[in-house]
N, C-alpha and C positions, 0 to 999 in steps of 0.2 A: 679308511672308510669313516665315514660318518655316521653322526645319528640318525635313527629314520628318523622322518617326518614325523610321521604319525604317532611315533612316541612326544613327541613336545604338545601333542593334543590331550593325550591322557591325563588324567588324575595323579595326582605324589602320595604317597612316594609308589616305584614303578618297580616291583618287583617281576622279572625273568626267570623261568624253570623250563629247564630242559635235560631230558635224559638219553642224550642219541639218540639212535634209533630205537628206543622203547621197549626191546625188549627185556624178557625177566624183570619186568617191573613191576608185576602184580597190582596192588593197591597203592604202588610209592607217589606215583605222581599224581596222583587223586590226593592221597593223603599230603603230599605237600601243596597242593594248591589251596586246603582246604585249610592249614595251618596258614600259608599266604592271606588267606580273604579273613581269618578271625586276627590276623596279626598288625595288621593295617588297615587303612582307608581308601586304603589308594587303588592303585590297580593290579592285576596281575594275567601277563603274556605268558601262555605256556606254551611249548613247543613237543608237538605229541610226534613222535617217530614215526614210520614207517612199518614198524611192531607195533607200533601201542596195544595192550590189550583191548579188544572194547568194550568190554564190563567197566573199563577205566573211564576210556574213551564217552560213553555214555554216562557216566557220575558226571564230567568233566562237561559236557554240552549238558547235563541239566543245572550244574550250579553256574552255568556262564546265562544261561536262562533264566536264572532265577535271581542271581546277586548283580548284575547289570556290572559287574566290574571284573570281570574274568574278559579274558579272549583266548581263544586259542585256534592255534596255528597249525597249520599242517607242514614239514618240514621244516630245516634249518638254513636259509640262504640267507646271508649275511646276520648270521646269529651274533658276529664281534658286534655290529654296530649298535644291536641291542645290548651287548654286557654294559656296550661304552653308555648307553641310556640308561640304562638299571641304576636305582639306588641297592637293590640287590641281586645275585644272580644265586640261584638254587640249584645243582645240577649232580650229578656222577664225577668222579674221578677218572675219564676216560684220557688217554694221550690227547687227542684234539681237542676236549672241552678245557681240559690243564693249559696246554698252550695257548687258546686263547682266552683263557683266564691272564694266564703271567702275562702276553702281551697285550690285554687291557687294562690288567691294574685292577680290576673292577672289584667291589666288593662283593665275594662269595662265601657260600656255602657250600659245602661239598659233602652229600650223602656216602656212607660209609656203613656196612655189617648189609645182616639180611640178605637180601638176591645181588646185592651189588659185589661184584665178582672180588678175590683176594688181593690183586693185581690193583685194581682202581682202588679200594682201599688204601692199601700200600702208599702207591703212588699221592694219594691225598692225606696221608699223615705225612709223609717227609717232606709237603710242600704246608703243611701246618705248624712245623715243627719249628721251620724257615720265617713261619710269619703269614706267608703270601694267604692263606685260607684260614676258614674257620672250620670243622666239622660237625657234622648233624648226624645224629644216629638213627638207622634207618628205624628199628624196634620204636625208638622215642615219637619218633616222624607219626608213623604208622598206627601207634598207641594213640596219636589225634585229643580232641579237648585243650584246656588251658596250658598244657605242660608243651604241648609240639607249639602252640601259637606264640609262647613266649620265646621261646627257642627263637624263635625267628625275630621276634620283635626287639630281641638280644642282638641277631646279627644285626637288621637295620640300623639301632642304635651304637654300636661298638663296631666300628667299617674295619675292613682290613685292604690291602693288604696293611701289615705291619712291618714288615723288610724294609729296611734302606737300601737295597740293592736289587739290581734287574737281570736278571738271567738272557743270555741272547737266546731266543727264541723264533730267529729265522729259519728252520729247517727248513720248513716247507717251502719258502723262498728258493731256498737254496738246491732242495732237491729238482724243482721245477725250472732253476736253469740249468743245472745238469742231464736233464734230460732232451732238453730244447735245443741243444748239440750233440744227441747222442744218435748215429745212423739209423737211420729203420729197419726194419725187416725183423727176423728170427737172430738170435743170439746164439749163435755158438756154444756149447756145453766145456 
């Protein structure tokens, strides 16, 4: 996949946030978009789930109204080609957003405590630990003002990953041609 388009039109540096589908996000994605836009000059894509709150949802369409440099998106289709666009990617610890973080390489950030579930924490310390990320605390996020804007202004400037090594991270490849030969119908117990 490539870069879109539309990203080589935007302003730099181009920071991406995305939380899944959006739910249990409370204030997060508000709050990190709002650290994004005091953190930079540049621009900032988010990508609101399918949950997004909309007390969120509406902060989020009024600062893209008001600071000319937000946008935001309804779903994630082809979210890689945007990691691969970002100077930064801001997002959850989920299985899918992890893997295509490792298989973009891209420089992120990965929200961690708060509503963000044990699991996707978890999962984004031992890939911080490795190098491949950096971590963002969701309280620090949320707490908002100069402390959450530097935070990020930190990640822009200090890229990761930091690994010299690349994990294969074909699964999903791999499960989609096992299934592309598997019979149809109902399965057997």
């Amino acid at each position: 996949m490539t870069r879109p388009a539309e990203a080589d039109e935007l302003d730099r540096p181009l920071i991406v946030i995305a939380f899944g589908g959006g739910n249990r996000m409370d204030r997060l994605l508000e709050a990190a978009a709002d650290a994004a836009l005091d953190a930079a000059r540049g621009t900032v894509v988010v990508f609101a789930g399918p949950w997004a709150d909309a007390r969120s949802l509406a902060g989020l369409e009024r600062s893209a109204a008001t600071s000319g440099r937000l946008r935001l998106v309804s779903g994630s289709r082809h979210l890689d080609s945007w990691l691969r666009a970002a100077d930064l990617f801001i997002g959850k610890g989920g299985y899918n957003t992890l893997a295509e973080i490792l298989a973009t390489r891209c420089n992120a950030a990965i929200v961690c405590g708060g509503t963000v579930t044990v699991e996707q924490s978890w999962h984004a310390e031992r890939l911080a630990q490795a190098g491949f990320v950096r971590l963002l605390d969701a309280q620090e996020l949320e707490a908002g003002g100069p402390r959450a804007a530097g935070v990020v202004a930190r990640a822009l400037d200090d890229r990761y990953p930091q690994a010299s090594w690349s994990p294969a991270v074909d699964g999903a490849e791999a499960c989609a041609r096992i299934l592309a030969v598997m019979p149809t119908g109902p399965i057997a117990p």
